[in-house]
C-alpha positions in Angstrom: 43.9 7.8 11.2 44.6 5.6 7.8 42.2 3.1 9.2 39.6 5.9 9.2 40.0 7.0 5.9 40.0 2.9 4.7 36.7 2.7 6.7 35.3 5.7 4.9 36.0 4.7 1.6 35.3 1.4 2.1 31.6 2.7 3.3 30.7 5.4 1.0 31.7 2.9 -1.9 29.2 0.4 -0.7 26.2 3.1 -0.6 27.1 4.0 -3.8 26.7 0.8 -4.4 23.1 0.5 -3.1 22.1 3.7 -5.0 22.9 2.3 -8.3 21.3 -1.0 -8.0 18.1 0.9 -6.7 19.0 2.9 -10.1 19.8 -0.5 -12.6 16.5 -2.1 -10.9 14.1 0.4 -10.8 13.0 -0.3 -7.1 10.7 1.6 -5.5 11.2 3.3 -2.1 8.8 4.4 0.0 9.6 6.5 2.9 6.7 7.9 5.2 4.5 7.2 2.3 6.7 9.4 0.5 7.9 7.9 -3.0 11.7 8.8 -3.5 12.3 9.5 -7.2 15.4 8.0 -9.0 16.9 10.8 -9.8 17.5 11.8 -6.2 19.4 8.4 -5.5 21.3 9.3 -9.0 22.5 12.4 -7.1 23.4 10.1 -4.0 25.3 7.6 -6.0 27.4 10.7 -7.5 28.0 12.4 -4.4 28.9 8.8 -2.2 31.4 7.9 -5.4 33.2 11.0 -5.5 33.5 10.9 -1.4 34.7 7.6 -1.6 37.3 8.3 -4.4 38.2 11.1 -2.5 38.8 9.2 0.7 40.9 6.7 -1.5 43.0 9.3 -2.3 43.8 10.2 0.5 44.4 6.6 1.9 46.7 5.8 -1.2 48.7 9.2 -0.5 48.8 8.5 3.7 49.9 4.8 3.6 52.9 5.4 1.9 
């Protein structure tokens, strides 16, 4: 189970990751011919840090 959570935090850290160098660099991202705005991988960077955090906190309270 603790290898789990390390894999999930591990994970959502490194898409958060992704999302704010898309956000530092200014890339743009075309899906479907579709052009995703920043501020929607702003909101993804948010919500994979906090899940990752979250997932560390749990993996720091479980290992001991």
């Amino acid at each position: 189970m603790v290898n789990i959570i390390k894999l999930n935090f591990i994970v959502f850290g490194i898409i958060g990751l992704i999302h704010l160098i898309r956000l530092v660099t200014q890339f743009d991202a075309v899906i479907g011919g579709y052009s995703v705005p920043l501020l929607l991988n702003l909101l993804f960077f948010v919500l994979a840090g906090w899940l990752a955090f979250e997932n560390y906190k749990i993996y720091n309270g479980r290992k001991k």
